[in-house]
DRENDREN-924338 format. One record per residue (C-alpha): residue in one letter; y, z, x. Coordinates in steps of 0.05 Angstrom, whole numbers, plus 5000, padded with zeros to 4 digits. Each point is the difference from the previous one (the first is absolute). Layout:
AYZX
...
***
This chain:
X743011636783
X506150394983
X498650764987
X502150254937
X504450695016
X501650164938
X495350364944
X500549694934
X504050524961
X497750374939
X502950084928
X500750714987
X503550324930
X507950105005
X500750745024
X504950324953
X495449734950
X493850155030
X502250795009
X500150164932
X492449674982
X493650135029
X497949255003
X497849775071
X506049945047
X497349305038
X497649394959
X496149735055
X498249265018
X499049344960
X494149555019
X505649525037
X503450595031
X493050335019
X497149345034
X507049875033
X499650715035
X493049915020
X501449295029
X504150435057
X493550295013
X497949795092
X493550194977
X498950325069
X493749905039
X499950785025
X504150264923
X503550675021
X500650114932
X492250174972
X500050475062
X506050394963
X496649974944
X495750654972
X495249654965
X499749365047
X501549474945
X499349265029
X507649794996
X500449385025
X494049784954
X503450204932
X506249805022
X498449295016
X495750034922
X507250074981
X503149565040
X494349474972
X501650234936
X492950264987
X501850674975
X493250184969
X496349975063
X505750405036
X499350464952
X492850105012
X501649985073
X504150674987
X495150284956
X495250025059
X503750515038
X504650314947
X498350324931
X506950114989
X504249425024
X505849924947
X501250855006
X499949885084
X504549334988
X505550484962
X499450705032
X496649935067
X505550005064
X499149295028
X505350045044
X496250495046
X494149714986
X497449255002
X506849684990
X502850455069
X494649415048
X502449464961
X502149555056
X505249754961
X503450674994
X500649915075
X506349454997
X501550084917
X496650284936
X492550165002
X495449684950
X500150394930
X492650195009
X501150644945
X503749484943
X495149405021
X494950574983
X502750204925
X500849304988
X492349805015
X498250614954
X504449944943
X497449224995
X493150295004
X502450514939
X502849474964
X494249465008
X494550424984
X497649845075
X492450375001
X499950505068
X494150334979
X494149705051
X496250525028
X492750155034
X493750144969
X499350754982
X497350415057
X497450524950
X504850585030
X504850504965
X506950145031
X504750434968
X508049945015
X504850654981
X506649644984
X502249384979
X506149885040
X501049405039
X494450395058
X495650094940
X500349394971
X499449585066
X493250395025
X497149864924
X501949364997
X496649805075
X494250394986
X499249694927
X500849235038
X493550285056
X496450134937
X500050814990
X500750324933
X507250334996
X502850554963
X506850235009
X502450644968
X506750134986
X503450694987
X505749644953
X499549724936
X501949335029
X497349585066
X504249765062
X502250685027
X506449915030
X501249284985
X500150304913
X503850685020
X503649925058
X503849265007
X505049864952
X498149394946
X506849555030
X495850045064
X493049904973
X498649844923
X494350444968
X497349564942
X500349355041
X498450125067
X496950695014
X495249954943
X498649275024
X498250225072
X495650604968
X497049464953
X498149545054
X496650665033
X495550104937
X498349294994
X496050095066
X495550504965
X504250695014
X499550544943
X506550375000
X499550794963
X507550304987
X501750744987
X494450215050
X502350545054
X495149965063
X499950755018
X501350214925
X495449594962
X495049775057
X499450205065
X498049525055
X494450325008
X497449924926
X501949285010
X495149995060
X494650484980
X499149874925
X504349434986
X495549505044
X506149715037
X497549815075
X506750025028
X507850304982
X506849685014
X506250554987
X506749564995
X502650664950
X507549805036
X505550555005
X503450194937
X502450715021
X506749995009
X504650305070
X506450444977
X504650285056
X500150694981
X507650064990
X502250504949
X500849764932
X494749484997
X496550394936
X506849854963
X499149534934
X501149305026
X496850035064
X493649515004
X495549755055
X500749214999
X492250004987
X500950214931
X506649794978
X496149235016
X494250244965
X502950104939
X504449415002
X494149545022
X493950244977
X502650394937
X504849434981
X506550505002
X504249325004
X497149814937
X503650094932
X494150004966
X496450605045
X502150754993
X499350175065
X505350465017
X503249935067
X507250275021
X504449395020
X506650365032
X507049705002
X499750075075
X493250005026
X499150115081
X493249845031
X498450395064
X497149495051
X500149345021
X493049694992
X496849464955
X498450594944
X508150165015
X502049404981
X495249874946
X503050694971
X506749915014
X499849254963
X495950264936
X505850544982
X504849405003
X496249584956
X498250684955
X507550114989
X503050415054
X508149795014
X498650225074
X494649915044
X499850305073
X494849945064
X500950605031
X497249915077
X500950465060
X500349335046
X503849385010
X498349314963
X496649795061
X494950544983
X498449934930
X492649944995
X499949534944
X498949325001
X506749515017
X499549674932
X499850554964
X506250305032
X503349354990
X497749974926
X502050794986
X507949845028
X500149324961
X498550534941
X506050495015
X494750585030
X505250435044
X497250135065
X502350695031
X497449965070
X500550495054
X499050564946
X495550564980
X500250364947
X499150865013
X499850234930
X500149764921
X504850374957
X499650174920
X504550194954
X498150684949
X494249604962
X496049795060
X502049284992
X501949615073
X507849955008
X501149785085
X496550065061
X502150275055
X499849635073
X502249845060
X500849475045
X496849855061
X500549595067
X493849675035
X497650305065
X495249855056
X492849624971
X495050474972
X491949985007
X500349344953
X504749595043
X505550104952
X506850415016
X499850714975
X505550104954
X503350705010
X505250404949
X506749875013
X503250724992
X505050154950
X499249274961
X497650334939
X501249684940
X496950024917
X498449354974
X501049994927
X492849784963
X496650264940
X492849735028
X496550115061
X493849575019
X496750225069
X496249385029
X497550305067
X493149775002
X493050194967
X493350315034
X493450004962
X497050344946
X495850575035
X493849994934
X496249515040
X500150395069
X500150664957
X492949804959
X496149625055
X494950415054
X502049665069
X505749714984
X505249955055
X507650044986
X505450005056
X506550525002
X503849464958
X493550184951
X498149305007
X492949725000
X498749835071
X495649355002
X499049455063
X505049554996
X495449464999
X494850164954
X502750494958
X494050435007
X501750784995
X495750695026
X495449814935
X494649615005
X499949394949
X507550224990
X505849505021
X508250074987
X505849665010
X507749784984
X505050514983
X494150624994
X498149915067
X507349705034
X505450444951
X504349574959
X500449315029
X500549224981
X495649624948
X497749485041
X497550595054
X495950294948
X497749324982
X497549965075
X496950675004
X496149794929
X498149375041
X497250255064
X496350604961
X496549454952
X497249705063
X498250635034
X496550174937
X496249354997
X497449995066
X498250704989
X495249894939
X498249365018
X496050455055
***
C-alpha cells in the first residue's frame, strides 16, 4: 500500500476578509475530507503519538471510528480521555505534541490528529451525540477553584468516578481562559466553549460564578464547614508581567490580559455591547507568544490601520505557535524582530504617541537553550504607535496562597504541587495548570486537571 504524504488540506476564510471580522479563521473538515485524512492513518502497533499526548487519548482508535465513518463512537472514544476535545482540536499545539511521532511526518505530512479531533467533536455538537456516562456516586464532595480548561478537566473526571463536584468561579462567566483569554476567530464562545462547559454539567458538576476563593471562601471553610472531603485549585494566572520601562502608566498602555478580556469576555467587538476599549491607529504588542498574537490580531479586526509584533528575537524564536505566525502575516501583522522597546512616549495629555527602542543582535545561548539577544549600541530608533499592548507573560493570583494556612508558593509565587499528583503542603489540598506551572498551554493544564483527578480518587477511595 502506497503511503499517503500529503495531509488533506483545510478550508480556512480569505484573510483580508477574515481580518476585519471576528468569525473563526479555519472552517475545518467535511465528513468526506475528515474520513479521507484519517484513512492516512498506519495505525501503529507502538502509536508515538498518545505518548505525546497530555491526556493520553487513544488515537489510533478514534481515528480509525473516522476512517469507518462511525463518528459517534469516536466521539465517545474522545470523550473518555478529553472533556474538552473541540477547544484542544483548535487551540492546543499539535505540532509539538501527538502529530511531532506521527510516523508519517517522518518522510511527508503527519496525520492531522488536532483537526481529526475538532471534526469528531463538532459532529458530536451537531448530532446531539450523549457523552455523559459516568459511575455510580461514591457519596464524596470535591470542590474545584476555577473553571479553566485545569478546572474543568479535574471536575469533569471526578464527576465520570462518581464524586459530587462543585466548581467555583471568581468571574461572572465559566471557562477561565478559554471565555477571557482566546480570541472568538480562534475559539467561538456560544458554540463551542459553552458546549464543552455544558457537556461538563451534564455529568452532574454544579458550576457557582462570581465566587472569589480567598475573598468569599477560604479553602479552609470549604474543608472545615463546607463538608468538601477534598480541594482542586486550577485558579490559572491572570496577573499580568510589564517590563518596567518608563512610560508604561501613559493612557493607551494595556497588558494583553485585559485588552482580551474586554474584547472576549465583555464583548468589546460587539456593536451592541458598551464596553469601552481603546482601538489605536497603530497598535504595537510587546512579545511574541500565543497571547501576542492573539492581541496583536484582535486590534486588527477592532479597527487599527497598523498592527506590529514587537519581539527582542528573530522569527526562529517566536514562542507562538507556527500557524498562528503564518495566520498573523497572511493578516498584514508587521513583525519588528530583533527589537526592544526602552521607553513609551506621550504627548501633553498623557495619551501614547511612539515608543522608543532599539535594536538588537543575538548572542551566545542563554540558561533556556535559546541565543541571548544583546543591545546593539547606538541603533535607537521611535516607532510611531498610539497603543502599546505588553504581552510578556502572566503569574498567578497570590489570594489563594495569601488566605490558605500551609500553603506553599515558590519565588515565581506559584503553588508548588507534585507533578504527578498535584497534591500541595495541604492536606486534602491538590493544584495544578497555570497556578502551579505560570502561564502555560491549555492542553498542559488539561493534563495537570487529569493526573490530580486520579490522585484524588485513589486518595479517597482509601
Amino acid at each position: 500500500m502506497a503511503l499517503n504524504l500529503v495531509r488533506v488540506p483545510i478550508s480556512e476564510q480569505d484573510a483580508k476578509e477574515r481580518a476585519r471580522n471576528f468569525k473563526e479563521v479555519c472552517l475545518g473538515y467535511t465528513e468526506e475530507e475528515a474520513v479521507a485524512e484519517a484513512s492516512r492513518c498506519l495505525n501503529c502497533k507502538k502509536p508515538l503519538c498518545v505518548s505525546m499526548c497530555p491526556v493520553s487519548i487513544n488515537i489510533p482508535e478514534f481515528i480509525q471510528h473516522v476512517k469507518n465513518k462511525e463518528f459517534a463512537e469516536a466521539a465517545k472514544s474522545v470523550a473518555k480521555y478529553s472533556a474538552l476535545p473541540a477547544v484542544c482540536g483548535r487551540v492546543c499545539p499539535q505540532e509539538l505534541q501527538c502529530e511531532s511521532k506521527c510516523v508519517l511526518g517522518n518522510k511527508g505530512e503527519a496525520v492531522a490528529i488536532g483537526k481529526l479531533e475538532r471534526f469528531v467533536a463538532d459532529w458530536s455538537r451537531e448530532n446531539n451525540v450523549d457523552l455523559s456516562a459516568k459511575e455510580e456516586s461514591k457519596g464524596k464532595k470535591v470542590a474545584v477553584i476555577g473553571s479553566g480548561p485545569a478546572g474543568l478537566t479535574c471536575a469533569g473526571d471526578l464527576a465520570k468516578r462518581g464524586y459530587d463536584v462543585t466548581i467555583f468561579e471568581a468571574l461572572h462567566e465559566a471557562g477561565g481562559v478559554l471565555v477571557y483569554g482566546i480570541p472568538e476567530f480562534r475559539l467561538p464562545k456560544d458554540t463551542v466553549v459553552k458546549h464543552e462547559v455544558e457537556n461538563v454539567k451534564k455529568l452532574g458538576v454544579k458550576i457557582e460564578t462570581n465566587v472569589v476563593v480567598g475573598r468569599t471562601v477560604t479553602i479552609d471553610q470549604l474543608l472545615e464547614e463546607e463538608g468538601f472531603d477534598a480541594v482542586f485549585v486550577g485558579s490559572g494566572a491572570g496577573l499580568p508581567k510589564f517590563m518596567g520601562i518608563p512610560g508604561e502608566n501613559f493612557n493607551g498602555v494595556f497588558s494583553a490580559n485585559e485588552y482580551l478580556t474586554r474584547t472576549n469576555l465583555m464583548k468589546a467587538f460587539k456593536d451592541d455591547h458598551s464596553t469601552p476599549i481603546r482601538v489605536g491607529n497603530k497598535v504595537a504588542v510587546v512579545g511574541g507568544g500565543n497571547v501576542a498574537m492573539d492581541a496583536v490580531r484582535t486590534a486588527l479586526r477592532l479597527g487599527a490601520d497598523e498592527a506590529h509584533i514587537v519581539y527582542r528575537r528573530s522569527e526562529s524564536e517566536l514562542p507562538a505557535r507556527i500557524e498562528e505566525v503564518h495566520h498573523a502575516k497572511e493578516e498584514g501583522v508587521i513583525l519588528d524582530l530583533l527589537v526592544n522597546p526602552t521607553e513609551i512616549i506621550a504627548d501633553e495629555k498623557g495619551n501614547v504617541c511612539g515608543m522608543k527602542c532599539v535594536r538588537m543582535e543575538l548572542g551566545e545561548p542563554d540558561e533556556s537553550g535559546r541565543r541571548r539577544p544583546t543591545v546593539i549600541e547606538g541603533s535607537e530608533f521611535i516607532l510611531d504607535v498610539d497603543t502599546v499592548i505588553m504581552s510578556l507573560g502572566t503569574s498567578p493570583n497570590p489570594l489563594i496562597p495569601a488566605t490558605t494556612k500551609g500553603l506553599d508558593i515558590n519565588k515565581r509565587k506559584c503553588i508548588v504541587a507534585e507533578e504527578e499528583t498535584g497534591l500541595t503542603s495541604k492536606e486534602r489540598v491538590y493544584a495544578g495548570g497555570d497556578a502551579v506551572t505560570g502561564a502555560a498551554t491549555v492542553i498542559l493544564a488539561m493534563g495537570a486537571g487529569k493526573n490530580a483527578a486520579a490522585a484524588i480518587d485513589e486518595f479517597l477511595s482509601k
